[in-house]
C-alpha positions in Angstrom: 45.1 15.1 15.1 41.7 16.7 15.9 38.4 16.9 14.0 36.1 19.8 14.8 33.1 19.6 12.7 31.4 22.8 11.9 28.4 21.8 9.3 26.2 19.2 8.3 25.6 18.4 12.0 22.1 17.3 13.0 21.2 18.7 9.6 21.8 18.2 5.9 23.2 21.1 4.6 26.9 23.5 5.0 28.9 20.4 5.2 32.6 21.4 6.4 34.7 19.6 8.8 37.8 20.9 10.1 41.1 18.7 10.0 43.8 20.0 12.7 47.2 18.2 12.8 50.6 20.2 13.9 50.1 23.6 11.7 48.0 22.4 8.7 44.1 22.8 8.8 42.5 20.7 6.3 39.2 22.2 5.3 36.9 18.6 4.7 34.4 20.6 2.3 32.9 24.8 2.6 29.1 24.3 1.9 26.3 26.5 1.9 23.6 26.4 4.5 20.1 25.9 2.6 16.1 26.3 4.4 14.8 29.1 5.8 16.2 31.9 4.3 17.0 34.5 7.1 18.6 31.5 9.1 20.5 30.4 6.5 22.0 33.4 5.5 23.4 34.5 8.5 24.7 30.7 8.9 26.4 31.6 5.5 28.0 34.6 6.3 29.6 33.6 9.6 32.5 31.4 9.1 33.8 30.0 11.9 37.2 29.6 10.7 40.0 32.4 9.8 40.6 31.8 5.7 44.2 32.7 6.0 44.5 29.6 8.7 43.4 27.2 6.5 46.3 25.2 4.6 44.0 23.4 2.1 40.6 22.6 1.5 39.2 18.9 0.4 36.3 19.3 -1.7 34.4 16.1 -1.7 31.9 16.9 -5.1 30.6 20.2 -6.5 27.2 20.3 -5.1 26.0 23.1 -3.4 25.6 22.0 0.0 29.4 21.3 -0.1 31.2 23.8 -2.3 29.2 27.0 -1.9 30.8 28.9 0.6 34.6 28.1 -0.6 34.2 32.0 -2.9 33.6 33.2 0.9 36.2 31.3 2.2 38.6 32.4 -0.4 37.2 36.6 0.3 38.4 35.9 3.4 42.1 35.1 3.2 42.4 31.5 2.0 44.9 31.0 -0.4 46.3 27.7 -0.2 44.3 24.7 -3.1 41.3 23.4 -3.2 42.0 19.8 -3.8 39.1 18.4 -5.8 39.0 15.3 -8.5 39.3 16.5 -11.9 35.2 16.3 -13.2 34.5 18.0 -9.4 37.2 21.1 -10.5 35.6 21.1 -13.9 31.5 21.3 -12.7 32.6 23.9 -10.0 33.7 26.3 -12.5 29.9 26.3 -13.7 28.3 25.6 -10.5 30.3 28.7 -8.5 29.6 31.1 -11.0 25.9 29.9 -11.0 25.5 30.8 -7.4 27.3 33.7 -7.1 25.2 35.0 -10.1 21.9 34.0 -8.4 23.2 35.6 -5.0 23.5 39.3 -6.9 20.7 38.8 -8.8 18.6 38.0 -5.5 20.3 41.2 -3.5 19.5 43.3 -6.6 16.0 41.8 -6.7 15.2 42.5 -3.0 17.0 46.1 -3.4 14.2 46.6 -6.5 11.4 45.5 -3.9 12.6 47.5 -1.4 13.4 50.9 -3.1 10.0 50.4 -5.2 8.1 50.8 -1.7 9.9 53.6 -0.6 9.5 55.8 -3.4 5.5 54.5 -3.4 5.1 55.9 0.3 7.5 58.7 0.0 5.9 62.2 0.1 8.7 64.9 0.6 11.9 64.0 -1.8 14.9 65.9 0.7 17.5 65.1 -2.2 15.4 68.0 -4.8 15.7 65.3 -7.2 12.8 64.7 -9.3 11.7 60.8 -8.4 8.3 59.4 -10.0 6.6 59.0 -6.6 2.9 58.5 -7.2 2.6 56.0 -10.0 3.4 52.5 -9.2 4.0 52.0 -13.1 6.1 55.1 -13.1 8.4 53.6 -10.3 8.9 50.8 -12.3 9.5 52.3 -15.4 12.3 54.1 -14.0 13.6 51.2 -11.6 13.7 49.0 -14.5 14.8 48.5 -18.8 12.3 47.4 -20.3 10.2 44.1 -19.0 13.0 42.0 -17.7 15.7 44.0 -16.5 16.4 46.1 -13.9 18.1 49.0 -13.7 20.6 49.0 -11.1 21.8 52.8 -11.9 19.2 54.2 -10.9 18.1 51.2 -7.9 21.7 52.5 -6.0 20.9 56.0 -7.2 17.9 55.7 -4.6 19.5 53.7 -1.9 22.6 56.3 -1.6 20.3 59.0 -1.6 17.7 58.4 0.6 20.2 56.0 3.0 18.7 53.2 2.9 20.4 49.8 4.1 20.9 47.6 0.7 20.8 44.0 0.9 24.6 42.7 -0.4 25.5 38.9 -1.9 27.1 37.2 -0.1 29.8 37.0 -2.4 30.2 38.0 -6.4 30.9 36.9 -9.4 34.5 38.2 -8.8 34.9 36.4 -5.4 34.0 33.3 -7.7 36.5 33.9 -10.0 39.2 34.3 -7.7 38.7 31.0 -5.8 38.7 28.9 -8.7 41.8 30.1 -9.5 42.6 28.0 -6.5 41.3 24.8 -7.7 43.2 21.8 -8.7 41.7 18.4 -10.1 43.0 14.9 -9.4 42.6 11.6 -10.8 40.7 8.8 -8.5 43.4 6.7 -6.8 46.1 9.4 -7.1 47.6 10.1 -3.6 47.7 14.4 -3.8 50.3 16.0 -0.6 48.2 18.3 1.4 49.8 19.1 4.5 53.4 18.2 6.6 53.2 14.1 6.3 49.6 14.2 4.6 48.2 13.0 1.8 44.6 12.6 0.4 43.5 10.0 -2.3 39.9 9.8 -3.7 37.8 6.7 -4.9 34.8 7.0 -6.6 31.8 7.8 -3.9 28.8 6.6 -7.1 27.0 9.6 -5.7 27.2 12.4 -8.7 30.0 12.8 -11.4 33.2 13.5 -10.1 32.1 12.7 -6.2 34.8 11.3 -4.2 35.3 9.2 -0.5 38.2 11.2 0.9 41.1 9.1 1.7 43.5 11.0 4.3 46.9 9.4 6.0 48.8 11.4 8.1 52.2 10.3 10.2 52.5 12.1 13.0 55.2 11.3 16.3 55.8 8.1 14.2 52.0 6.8 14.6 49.8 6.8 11.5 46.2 7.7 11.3 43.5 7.6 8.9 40.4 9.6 8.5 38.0 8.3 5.6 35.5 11.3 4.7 33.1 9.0 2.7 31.9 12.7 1.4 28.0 11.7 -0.2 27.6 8.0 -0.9 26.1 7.0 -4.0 23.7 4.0 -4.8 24.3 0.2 -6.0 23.2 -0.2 -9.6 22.4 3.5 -10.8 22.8 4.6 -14.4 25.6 6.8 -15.9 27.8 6.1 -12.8 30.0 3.5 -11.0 29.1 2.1 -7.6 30.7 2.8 -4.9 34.2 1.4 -4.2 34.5 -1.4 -2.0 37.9 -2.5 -2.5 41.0 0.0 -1.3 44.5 -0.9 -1.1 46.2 -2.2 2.2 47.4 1.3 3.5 43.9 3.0 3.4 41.8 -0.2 5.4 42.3 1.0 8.2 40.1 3.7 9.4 41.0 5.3 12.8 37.6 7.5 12.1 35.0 7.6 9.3 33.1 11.3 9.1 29.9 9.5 7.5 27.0 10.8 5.9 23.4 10.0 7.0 20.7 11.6 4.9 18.8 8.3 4.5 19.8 7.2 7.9 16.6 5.6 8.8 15.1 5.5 5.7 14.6 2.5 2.8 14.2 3.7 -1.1 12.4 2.5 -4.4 14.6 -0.5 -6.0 16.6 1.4 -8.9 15.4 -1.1 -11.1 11.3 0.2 -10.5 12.4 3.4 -11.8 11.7 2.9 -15.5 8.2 1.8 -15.0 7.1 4.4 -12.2 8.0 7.1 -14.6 6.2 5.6 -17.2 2.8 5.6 -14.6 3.4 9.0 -13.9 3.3 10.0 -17.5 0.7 8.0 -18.9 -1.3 9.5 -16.1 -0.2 13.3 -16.7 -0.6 12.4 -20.4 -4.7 10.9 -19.5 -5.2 14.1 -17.6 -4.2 16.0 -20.7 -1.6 18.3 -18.4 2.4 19.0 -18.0 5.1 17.4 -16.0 6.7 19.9 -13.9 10.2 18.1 -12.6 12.4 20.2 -9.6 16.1 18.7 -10.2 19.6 19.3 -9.2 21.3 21.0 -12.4 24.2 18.6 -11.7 23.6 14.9 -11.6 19.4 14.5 -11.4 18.9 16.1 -14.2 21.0 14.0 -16.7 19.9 11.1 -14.9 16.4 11.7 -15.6 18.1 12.4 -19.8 19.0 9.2 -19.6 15.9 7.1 -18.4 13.9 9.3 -20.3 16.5 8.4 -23.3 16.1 4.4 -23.2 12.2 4.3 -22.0 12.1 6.4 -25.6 14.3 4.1 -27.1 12.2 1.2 -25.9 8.9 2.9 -27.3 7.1 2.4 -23.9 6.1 5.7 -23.0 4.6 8.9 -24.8 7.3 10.6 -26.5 6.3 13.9 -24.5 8.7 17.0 -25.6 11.1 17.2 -22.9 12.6 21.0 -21.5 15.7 21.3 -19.9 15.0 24.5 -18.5 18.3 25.6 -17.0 21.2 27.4 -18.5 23.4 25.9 -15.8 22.0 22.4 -16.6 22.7 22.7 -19.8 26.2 23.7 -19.2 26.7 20.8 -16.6 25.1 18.3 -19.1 28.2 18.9 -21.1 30.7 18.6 -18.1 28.8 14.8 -18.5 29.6 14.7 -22.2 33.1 15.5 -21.6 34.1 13.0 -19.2 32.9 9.4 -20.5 36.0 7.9 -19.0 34.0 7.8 -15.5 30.7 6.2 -17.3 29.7 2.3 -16.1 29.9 -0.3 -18.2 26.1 -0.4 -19.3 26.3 3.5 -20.3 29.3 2.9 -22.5 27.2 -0.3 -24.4 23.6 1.3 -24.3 24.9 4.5 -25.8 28.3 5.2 -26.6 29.0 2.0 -28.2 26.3 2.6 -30.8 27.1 6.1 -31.6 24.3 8.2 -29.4 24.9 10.5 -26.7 22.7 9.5 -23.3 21.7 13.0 -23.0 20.4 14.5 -26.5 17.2 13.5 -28.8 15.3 14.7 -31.1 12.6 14.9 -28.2 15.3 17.2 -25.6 15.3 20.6 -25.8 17.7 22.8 -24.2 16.1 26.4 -22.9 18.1 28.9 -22.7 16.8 32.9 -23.1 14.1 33.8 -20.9 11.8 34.6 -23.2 12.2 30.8 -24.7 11.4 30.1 -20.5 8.0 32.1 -20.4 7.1 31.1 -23.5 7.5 27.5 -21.9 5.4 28.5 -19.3 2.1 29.2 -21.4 2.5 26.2 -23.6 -0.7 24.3 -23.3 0.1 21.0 -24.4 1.5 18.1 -22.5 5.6 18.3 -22.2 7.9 17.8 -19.3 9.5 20.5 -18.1 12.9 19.8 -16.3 14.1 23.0 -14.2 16.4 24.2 -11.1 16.9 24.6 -8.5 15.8 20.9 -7.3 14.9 21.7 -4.1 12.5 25.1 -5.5 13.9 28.2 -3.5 15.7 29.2 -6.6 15.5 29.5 -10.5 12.7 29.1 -13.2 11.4 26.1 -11.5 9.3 28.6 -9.2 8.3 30.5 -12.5 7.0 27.0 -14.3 5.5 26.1 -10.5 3.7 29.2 -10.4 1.9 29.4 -13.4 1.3 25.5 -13.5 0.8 24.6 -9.8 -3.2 25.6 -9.6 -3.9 22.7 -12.2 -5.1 19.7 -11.4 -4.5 18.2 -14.8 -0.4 19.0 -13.8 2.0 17.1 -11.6 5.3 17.9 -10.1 7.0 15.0 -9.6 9.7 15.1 -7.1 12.7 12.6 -8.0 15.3 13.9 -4.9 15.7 14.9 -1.5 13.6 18.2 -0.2 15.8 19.7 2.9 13.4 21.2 6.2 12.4 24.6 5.7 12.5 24.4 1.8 9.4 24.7 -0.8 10.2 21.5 -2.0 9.5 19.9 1.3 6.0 22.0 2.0 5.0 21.3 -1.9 6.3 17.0 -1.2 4.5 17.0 2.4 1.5 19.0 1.6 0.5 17.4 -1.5 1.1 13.8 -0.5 -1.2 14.8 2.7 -4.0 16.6 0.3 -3.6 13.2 -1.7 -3.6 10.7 1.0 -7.0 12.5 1.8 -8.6 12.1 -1.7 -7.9 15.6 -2.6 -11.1 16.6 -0.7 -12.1 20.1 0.1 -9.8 23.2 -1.2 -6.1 22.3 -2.0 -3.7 23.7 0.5 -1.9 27.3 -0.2 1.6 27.5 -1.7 3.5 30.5 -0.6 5.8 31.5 -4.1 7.4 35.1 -4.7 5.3 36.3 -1.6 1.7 35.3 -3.2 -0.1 32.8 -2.3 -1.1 29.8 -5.0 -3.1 26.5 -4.5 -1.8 23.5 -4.8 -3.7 21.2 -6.8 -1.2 19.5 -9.2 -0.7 16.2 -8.7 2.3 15.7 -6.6 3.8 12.6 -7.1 7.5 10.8 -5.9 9.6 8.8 -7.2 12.6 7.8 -4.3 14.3 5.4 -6.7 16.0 8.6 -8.3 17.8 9.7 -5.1 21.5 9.9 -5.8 22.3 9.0 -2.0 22.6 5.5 -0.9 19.7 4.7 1.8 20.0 2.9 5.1 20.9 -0.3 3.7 23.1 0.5 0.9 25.3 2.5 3.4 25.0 -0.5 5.2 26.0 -2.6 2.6 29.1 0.5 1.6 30.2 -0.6 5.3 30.3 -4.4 5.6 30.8 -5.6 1.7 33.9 -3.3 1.7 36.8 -4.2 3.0 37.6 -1.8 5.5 38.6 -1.5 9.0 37.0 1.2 11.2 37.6 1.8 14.7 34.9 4.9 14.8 32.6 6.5 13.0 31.2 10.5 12.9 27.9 9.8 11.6 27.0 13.3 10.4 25.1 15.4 6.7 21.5 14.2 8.0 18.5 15.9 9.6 18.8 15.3 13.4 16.5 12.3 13.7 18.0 10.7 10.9 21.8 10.6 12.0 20.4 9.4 15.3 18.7 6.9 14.3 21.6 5.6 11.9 24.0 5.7 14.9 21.8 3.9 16.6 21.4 1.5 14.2 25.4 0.9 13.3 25.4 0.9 17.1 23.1 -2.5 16.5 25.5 -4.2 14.0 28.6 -3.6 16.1 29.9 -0.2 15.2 31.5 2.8 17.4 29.0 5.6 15.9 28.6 9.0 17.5 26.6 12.1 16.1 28.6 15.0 16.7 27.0 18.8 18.0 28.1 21.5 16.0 31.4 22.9 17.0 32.3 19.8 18.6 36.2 18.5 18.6 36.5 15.0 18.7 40.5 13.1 18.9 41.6 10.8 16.5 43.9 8.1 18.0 45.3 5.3 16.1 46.5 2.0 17.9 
């Protein structure tokens, strides 16, 4: 049996890990690259796999970074099941259709942009077609229908015509469609057959709704092996969620190698329970200041975390009772993926909430937005509110709409509750303002690049850690020796370079066999 592991390496992002043994090729995840967008998207596009070899695919949970690719996948010969737990199958169907949507509307977006300038510098039409070629609001009158939409007629009318080399998704809404078709969901604890002699079982990872630690025994020449894929570990004492396990059966402790995640490799967070009152200092003060709270979050999992604080700090009459905006049609959709699967809730949610007849993630102060004209209405709204929006790590969605009309004022804040990947606006707004703060905000606030114009930033950019979904240093620490497995080796892998170094390093300290793997790499798996 051979692991060859082809994302997440020395970086965050595109987890997938390839699983050889005999003729099956197990597929551990098919995520999407995310940063710099050029680099990404080639990443994207090249698979270094053959769809039609793979037998099955293992999804550990529906984020992005791990399911994004699997409509590529699927365009490119898979056909065999995407094994997933039943909540994971269930947000995917949203999720999938969410980013191939965004991935068209983007190529139809840049192919606006890009046929706009041609017609604006084109002097001879060779086609004898009559194009409006001298008014820039004459362009866009016949590039678009009305304010908001464009026209895509006329867009590829252009393109064909003149030649010009169109930017194209990097898969549809049809590619979406097909691969769910492929998708079947599984209880936690339920051993699923995914290959000669191979089975896969998931317990619960804590990290979002759904998200599993991977469980596969295979029997091969007589010899049994065992490869955990701990997938994204969650944190010890969150709301809404279970901790991780710690106890599995006799057959599974036993790990011949554990592909382990690193984000928070060399990193500590905020307590969980300092949450509550750090989000009640950050809107007293945005209240004082007499501005908005502008909140980046992951549609799945963040943003019906931050519901629910925001639910019992309201309940508790601590904090103003600021209108809150879910700004995210995929959010909204997710949030009741949350509603539909309470039989995965922690004890506390089912007393808090359920047990006295509310639902954690509606009040009279939520607001679900949906049209966008609700969203730029949103956007001028003067008084204070808190504005929830996607994507959470801002190179997508309204959030960049809300940041650019909001991000110049000082009597804002964006508060950032999760992890910003490299290359990403979330990291330059996180490091840049927490620089421009740590230096008392002195001189001109630094310059925000958002839809190719520049902004300042002089919102207040605050952080709360305590919110992040994946366990930190210690609590992976703590995943390792309070459970009750055995593991010969671990793949320490899904962190930035320094941090996966630094975490093998450390496990290295407390006795473990820990490795960071180079991309492409093929590492054995030998049991005794």
């Amino acid at each position: 049996m051979n692991v060859t592991f082809h994302g997440a390496v020395r970086e965050v992002t595109g987890s997938a890990h390839l699983l050889t043994n005999g003729k099956d090729r197990i597929l551990l995840d098919c995520g999407m690259f995310q940063g710099r967008r050029k680099e990404s998207a080639e990443k994207n596009r090249h698979m270094p796999f053959d769809g039609n070899a793979i037998t099955n695919v293992i999804l550990s949970h529906a984020h992005i970074d791990h399911s994004g690719r699997i409509p590529l996948l699927t365009r490119n010969g898979f056909s065999g099941r995407v094994i997933a737990t039943r909540v994971t199958r269930d947000a995917c169907e949203y999720l999938l259709m969410d980013a191939a949507h965004i991935q068209e509307s983007d190529a139809n977006y840049l192919n606006y942009k890009m046929v706009r300038s041609h017609l604006s510098h084109l002097k001879d039409n060779p086609s004898g077609k009559k194009y409006p070629t001298n008014s820039n609001s004459e362009i866009r009158k016949f590039l678009k229908k009305g304010r908001h939409e464009l026209n895509i007629e006329n867009i590829n009318e252009i393109i064909q015509t003149h030649r010009l080399d169109p930017v194209t998704p990097l898969y549809t809404a049809s590619d979406a469609e097909d691969a769910l078709s492929l998708f079947s969901g599984y209880p936690y604890r339920h051993p699923v057959t995914i290959g000669k002699d191979m089975t896969c079982t998931f317990y619960d990872a804590g990290h979002i709704l759904g998200s599993a630690i991977s469980m596969i025994h295979a029997r091969q020449n007589g010899r049994d092996r065992t490869i955990c894929f701990t997938g994204d570990i969650g944190r010890f004492g969150k709301p809404i969620l279970r901790d991780p396990v710690l106890e599995f059966p006799e057959e599974h402790r036993k790990v011949d190698l554990m592909i382990m995640e690193s984000t928070y490799g060399d990193r500590l967070h905020e307590p969980v329970i300092d949450l509550k009152p750090r989000l009640q200092a950050v809107m007293e003060e945005a209240v004082e200041r007499g501005g908005s709270i502008l909140i980046p979050s992951f549609a799945f999992g963040r943003t019906q975390e931050l519901l629910y604080v925001l639910h019992e700090l309201y309940m508790e009459g601590t904090v103003p009772r600021l209108p809150i905006y879910v700004d995210s049609p995929l959010a909204v959709k997710l949030t009741k993926v949350f509603g539909e699967h309470p039989e995965v809730y922690d004890r506390d949610t089912h007393e808090t909430f359920l047990e006295n007849g509310h639902n954690p993630f509606t009040s009279d102060q939520m607001h679900f937005v949906q049209s966008v004209d609700e969203s730029i209405a949103l956007t001028r709204d003067k008084k204070s509110h808190i504005v929830i929006s996607a994507s959470g790590m801002c190179e997508a969605g309204r959030i960049l709409h809300h940041l650019r009309y909001r991000i110049h004022n000082p009597r804002n804040t964006i508060l950032i509750v999760g992890f910003m990947a490299q290359h990403t606006l979330g990291r330059r707004i996180l490091e840049l303002g927490q620089a421009y703060e740590a230096d008392g905000r002195k001189g001109q606030p630094p310059m925000v690049k958002i839809f190719n114009k520049e902004y300042p930033l002089a919102a207040h950019v605050k952080k709360i850690g305590g919110f992040s979904a994946h366990a930190d240093r210690d609590e992976m620490m703590h995943f390792l020796q309070a459970s009750n497995l055995d593991v010969k080796r671990i793949a320490v892998v899904h962190g930035e370079e320094d941090q996966s170094l630094a975490f093998a390093d450390y496990l290295g300290q407390k006795g473990y066999a820990a490795f960071v793997p180079e991309a492409g790499q093929t590492v054995s798996v030998e049991s005794d």
